[in-house]
Structure formats: C-alpha cells, structure tokens
C-alpha positions in Angstrom: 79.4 82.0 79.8 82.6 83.6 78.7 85.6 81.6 80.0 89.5 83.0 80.3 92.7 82.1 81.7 95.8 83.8 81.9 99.1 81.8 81.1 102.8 83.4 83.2 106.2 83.0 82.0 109.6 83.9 82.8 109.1 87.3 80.8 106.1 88.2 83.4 108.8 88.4 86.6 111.1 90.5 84.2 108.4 93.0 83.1 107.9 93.4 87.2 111.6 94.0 87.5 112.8 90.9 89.0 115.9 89.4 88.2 114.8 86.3 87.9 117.3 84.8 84.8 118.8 81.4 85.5 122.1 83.9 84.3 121.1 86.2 87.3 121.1 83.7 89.8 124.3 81.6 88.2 126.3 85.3 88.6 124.7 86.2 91.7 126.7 86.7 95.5 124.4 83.7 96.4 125.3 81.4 93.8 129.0 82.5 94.1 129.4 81.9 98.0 127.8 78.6 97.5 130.1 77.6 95.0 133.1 78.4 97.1 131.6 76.7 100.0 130.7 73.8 98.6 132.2 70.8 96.7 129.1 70.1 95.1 129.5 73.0 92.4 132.4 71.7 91.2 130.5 68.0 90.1 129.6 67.0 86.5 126.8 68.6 86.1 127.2 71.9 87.7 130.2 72.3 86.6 129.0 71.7 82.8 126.1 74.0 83.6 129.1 76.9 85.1 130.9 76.3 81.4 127.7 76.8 79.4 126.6 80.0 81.5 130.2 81.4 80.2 129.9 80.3 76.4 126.6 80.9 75.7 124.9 84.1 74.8 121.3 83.0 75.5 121.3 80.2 78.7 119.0 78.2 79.6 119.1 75.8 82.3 116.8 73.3 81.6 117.6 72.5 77.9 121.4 72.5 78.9 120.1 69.6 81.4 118.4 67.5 78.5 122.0 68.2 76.8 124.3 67.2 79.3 121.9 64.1 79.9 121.6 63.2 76.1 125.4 63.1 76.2 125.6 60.8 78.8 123.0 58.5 76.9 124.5 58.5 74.1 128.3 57.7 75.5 129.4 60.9 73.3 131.6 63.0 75.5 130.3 62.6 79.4 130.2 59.5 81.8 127.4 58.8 84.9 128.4 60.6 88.0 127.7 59.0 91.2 127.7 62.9 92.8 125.4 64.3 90.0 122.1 63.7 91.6 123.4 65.5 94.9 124.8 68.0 93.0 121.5 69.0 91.1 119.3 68.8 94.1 122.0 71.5 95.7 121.8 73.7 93.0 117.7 73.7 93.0 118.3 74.6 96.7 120.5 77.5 95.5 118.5 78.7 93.2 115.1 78.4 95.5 116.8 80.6 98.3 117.8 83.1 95.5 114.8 83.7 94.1 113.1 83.7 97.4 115.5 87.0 98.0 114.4 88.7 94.9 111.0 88.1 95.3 111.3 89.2 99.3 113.2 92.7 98.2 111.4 93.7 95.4 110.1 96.5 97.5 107.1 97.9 94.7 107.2 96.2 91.2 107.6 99.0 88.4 104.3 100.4 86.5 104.9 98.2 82.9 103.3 96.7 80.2 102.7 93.3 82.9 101.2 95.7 85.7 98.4 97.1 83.2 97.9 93.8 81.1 97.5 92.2 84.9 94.6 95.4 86.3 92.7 95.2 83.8 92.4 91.1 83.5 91.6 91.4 87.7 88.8 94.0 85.8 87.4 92.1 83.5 86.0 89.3 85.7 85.7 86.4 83.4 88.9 85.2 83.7 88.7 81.6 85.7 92.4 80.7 86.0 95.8 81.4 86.0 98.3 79.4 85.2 102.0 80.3 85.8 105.3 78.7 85.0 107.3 80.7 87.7 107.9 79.8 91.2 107.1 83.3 92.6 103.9 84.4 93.3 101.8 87.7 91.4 99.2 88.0 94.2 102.7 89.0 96.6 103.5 91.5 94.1 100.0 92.4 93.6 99.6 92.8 97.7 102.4 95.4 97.3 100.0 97.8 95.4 97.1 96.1 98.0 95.4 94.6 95.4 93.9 91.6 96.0 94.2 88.3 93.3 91.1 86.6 93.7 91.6 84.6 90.5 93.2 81.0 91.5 96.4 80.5 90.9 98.5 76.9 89.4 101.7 76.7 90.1 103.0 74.2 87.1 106.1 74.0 88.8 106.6 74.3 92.1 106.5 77.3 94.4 108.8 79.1 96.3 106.3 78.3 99.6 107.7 76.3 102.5 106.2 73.6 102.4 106.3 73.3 98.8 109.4 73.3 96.1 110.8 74.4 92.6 110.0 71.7 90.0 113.4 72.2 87.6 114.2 69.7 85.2 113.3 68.0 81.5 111.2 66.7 79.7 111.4 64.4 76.2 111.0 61.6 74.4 114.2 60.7 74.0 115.9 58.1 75.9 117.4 59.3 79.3 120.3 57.2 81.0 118.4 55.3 83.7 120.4 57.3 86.3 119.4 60.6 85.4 115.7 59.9 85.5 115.6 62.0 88.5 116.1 65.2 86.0 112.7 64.5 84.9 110.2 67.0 86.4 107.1 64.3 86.5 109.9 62.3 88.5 109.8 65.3 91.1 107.6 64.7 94.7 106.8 68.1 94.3 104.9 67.9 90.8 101.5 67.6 91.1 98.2 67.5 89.2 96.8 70.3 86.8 94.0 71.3 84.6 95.5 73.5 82.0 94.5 70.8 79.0 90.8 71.3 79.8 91.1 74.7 80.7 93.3 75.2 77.0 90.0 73.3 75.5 87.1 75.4 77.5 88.3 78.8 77.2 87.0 81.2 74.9 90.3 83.3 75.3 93.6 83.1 76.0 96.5 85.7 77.2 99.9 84.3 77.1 102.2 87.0 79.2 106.3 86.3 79.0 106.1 82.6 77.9 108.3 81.7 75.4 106.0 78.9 74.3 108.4 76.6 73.2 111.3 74.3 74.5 110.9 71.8 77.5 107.4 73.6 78.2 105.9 73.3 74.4 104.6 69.8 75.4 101.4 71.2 77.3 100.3 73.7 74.4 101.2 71.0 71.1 98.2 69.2 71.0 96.0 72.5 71.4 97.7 74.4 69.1 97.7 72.1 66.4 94.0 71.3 67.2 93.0 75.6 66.7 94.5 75.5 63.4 93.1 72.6 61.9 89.4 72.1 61.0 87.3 69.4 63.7 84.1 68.3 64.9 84.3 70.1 68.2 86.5 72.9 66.7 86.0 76.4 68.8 87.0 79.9 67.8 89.2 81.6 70.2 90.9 84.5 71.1 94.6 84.4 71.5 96.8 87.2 72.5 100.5 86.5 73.1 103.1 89.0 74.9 106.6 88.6 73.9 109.2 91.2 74.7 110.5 91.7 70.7 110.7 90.6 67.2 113.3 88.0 67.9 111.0 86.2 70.2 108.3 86.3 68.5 109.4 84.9 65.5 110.9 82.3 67.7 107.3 81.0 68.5 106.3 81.1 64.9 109.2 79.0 64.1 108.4 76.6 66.9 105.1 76.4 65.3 106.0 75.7 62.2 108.6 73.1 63.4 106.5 71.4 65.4 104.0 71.1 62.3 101.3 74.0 63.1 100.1 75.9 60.2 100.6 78.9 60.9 98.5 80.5 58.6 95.5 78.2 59.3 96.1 79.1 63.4 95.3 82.5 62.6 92.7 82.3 60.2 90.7 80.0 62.5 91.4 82.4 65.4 91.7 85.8 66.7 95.2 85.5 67.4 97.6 89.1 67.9 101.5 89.1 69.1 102.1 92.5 71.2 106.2 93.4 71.8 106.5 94.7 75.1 110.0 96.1 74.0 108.2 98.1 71.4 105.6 99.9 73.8 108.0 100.7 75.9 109.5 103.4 73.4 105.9 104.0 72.2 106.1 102.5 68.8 102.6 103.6 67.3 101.7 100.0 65.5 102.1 98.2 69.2 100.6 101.0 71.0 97.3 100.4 68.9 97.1 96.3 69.2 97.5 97.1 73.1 95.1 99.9 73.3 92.6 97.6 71.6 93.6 94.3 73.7 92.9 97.2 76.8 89.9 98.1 75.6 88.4 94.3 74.3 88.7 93.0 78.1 86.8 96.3 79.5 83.7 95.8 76.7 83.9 92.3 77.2 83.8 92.5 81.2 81.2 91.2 83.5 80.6 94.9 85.1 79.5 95.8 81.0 77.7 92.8 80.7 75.8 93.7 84.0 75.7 97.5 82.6 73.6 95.7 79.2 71.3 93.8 81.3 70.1 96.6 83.7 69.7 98.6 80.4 67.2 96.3 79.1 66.2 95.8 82.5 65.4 99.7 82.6 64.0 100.1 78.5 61.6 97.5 79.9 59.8 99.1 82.8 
C-alpha cells in the first residue's frame, strides 16, 4: 500500500497570505501595546530579542534564543535574569493571541501555489499524515473554501486551541545554563508525543511545503536524511518533493545538508528527489512550471480513485 505524508512550515501560512513572521508579530499593534503596557518587554531577553528584530535582516526567534542562552552559558557578554523566564512566557502569550487574530481574519486564503499543492494531496487519497510545524490550523483555512481535511493532522508544536499552547523554544546539544532550561521545547507541558520518525521511515513519499528544513527543527529529519542517501539493509527508495519559495532557500537546504554531512549527490541518486520555487511559478517561469505540472499530475495517476479506475478495468476485460 502506498503510504504519504505531508510535512508544513512557516512558508505554508505565508503562501495562504498570513502574516505569520516572528518580524510581523514583533512590529505588530499587538506586540507594540503590550510592550508599552508591560514591564516585562523591557527584561533581558525581550529586550535582546527587540535589538536583534532591528539589526538583523533575516530574524528568527528561536535561534536568537539559543544565542542569547549560549551567551549566558558561556559568561561572554549576558548574566542570568531572575525576570527572564516571566518575560519569555509573556512574550509566547503575545505572540499566541497574535496569531490567533491573523488566523481568525484571514477572511478566504488566496488561490497559490499552497492551495493547489494542498487539493490535489486531499485528491490523491494515499496520504496518511500531516505533520505541521505551525500553530495554526489548514483544515480552518480549508473550511473557508468548505473543504473538509480528513487527513489527521500533528501539531509538532503546539496549537493555537484553548486548551492547548504554542511550543517556542530551542533545541541543542550544547550546554544550556541550568536556569534557562525552561527555553527547551521538550521542557514545555504542552509538548507531546509524535510519530513523524516512523512515519519518515514507512512512507513511500514525502512533500515538504514551506519548511526550511534546517535550524532548531533539522534534528527530526538528520538521521532520515542521511539514512536515504547512504546504501543499508533496509534501504527504501522514496519520493521527495520539497517547496521552497526561491533560489536562496533552496540552496540553504543543500548547504544544511552538506554541513550536516549528507551527500548530496548520493540523496538524490538513491531517490526521486525535485526542489519546486514557489517564487518562480508565481511569475510563470517555464522550468518550474513543468516540475509542478508533473508533481500535479504524479499525485492524480498515482491516486486511489486511478488505482480503483485500473482494477474495475480488469475487473471489466475479465467478464
């Protein structure tokens, strides 16, 4: 039987037309009027978090979190903060509520690349799982359109449900000052439990939509990746298609690879593996037009409703 899952990042919510940037929420109204009311944004590590926002061209919360913790490790230019636990829980809070707004006003989520690649993987019907690194939730954007998701759903880190939470934090091997182990996001009450490894290991094929596959969230794909590209006992051919939104990060992932010691070359010898720029559809660029056209049409003539066409054929040649 034909097993696939589909794998959500960041880059998903932004194909939708969500603002859903740790920049957008850090220069939103919501971020600012909590700031203003609130002595907690001016603490350690909100406050270094406000200075790298302003420096940096490309921000990411999360890695400035390992940095700002690193320093304070290593004695190099920070101190503990008493406040800095207090502070970070507020600014999860902050940036819960936010996103809860933006995923409560976006009214109809634009027709894009994400909106196809998604209609036709509901389609197909072999997919088994989704896993998604965001907090907000496809089937309420789906429901929009009145489509129904009826593929289950993991939340790796926390929803934006009420009875559930955000997971935001790091993850390393280096060694954390023992008071900012509560950065760690398998310190969190609201981590829980998934099957992505074996779901990694028994798929046949793999869609990768807006994750940057790298940084605090390489961890869960390292050991898979570097087991597809070298030769084993067990060793499976799969299909691998990854979205990124252009040239800059998709090389990015290649250079993770390579950094993290995955032959590249080997990965995609030993697998079907194709890198589509959503940037580059989007002004109709000919070369990423095909690879999607043929992505579009692999998941319809590799669907359960064409399976089911094949074996009435027979069915019907044998009468």
């Amino acid at each position: 039987m034909f097993k696939k899952i589909l794998i959500l990042g960041n880059g998903f919510d932004l194909d939708f037309g969500l603002k859903s940037r740790y920049r957008d929420f850090m220069n939103s109204q919501i971020w600012k009027r909590a700031k203003n009311e609130n002595d907690f944004a001016t603490f350690g590590i909100v406050n270094y978090l406000e200075e790298k926002n302003k420096l940096e061209s490309w921000f990411d919360v999360e890695t400035e979190l390992l940095n700002y913790a690193l320093e304070i490790t290593e004695g190099t230019y920070r101190s503990p903060q008493e406040s800095d636990r207090k502070a970070f829980e507020f600014f999860q809070a902050k940036l819960k509520e936010y996103l809860q707004k933006e995923q409560y006003s976006l009214e109809r989520p634009k027709v894009s690349t994400a909106m196809a690649m998604f209609n036709n993987i509901l389609a197909n019907g072999y997919f088994t799982n989704i896993y998604t690194f965001n907090y907000t939730d496809v089937s309420k954007f789906m429901a929009k359109y009145n489509i129904k998701v009826d593929i289950p759903i993991t939340f790796m880190h926390g929803s934006l449900e009420k009875y559930d939470n955000i997971v935001l934090g790091i993850e390393t091997d280096k060694k954390i000052h023992p008071n900012y182990r509560f950065l760690f996001k398998t310190n969190s009450r609201y981590y829980t439990s998934n099957n992505l490894i074996e779901s990694l290991d028994d798929a046949n094929e793999i869609v990768f939509f807006g994750h940057s596959i790298n940084g605090m969230d390489f961890p869960y794909f390292k050991d898979f990746f570097k087991k597809q590209s070298q030769p084993s006992k067990d060793f499976k051919r799969k299909k691998i298609t990854i979205f990124t939104y252009d040239l800059a990060s998709e090389e990015k992932i290649r250079d993770n690879f390579r950094e993290e010691g995955i032959n590249l070359r080997e990965l995609m010898s030993r697998n079907d593996l194709t890198f589509i720029e959503t940037k580059l559809l989007n002004v109709g660029d000919e070369h990423e037009e095909y690879k999607f056209d043929r992505f579009l049409a692999h998941l319809e003539e590799d669907s359960k409703d064409a399976e089911n066409e094949t074996i009435h054929r027979l069915e019907q040649d044998l009468l």
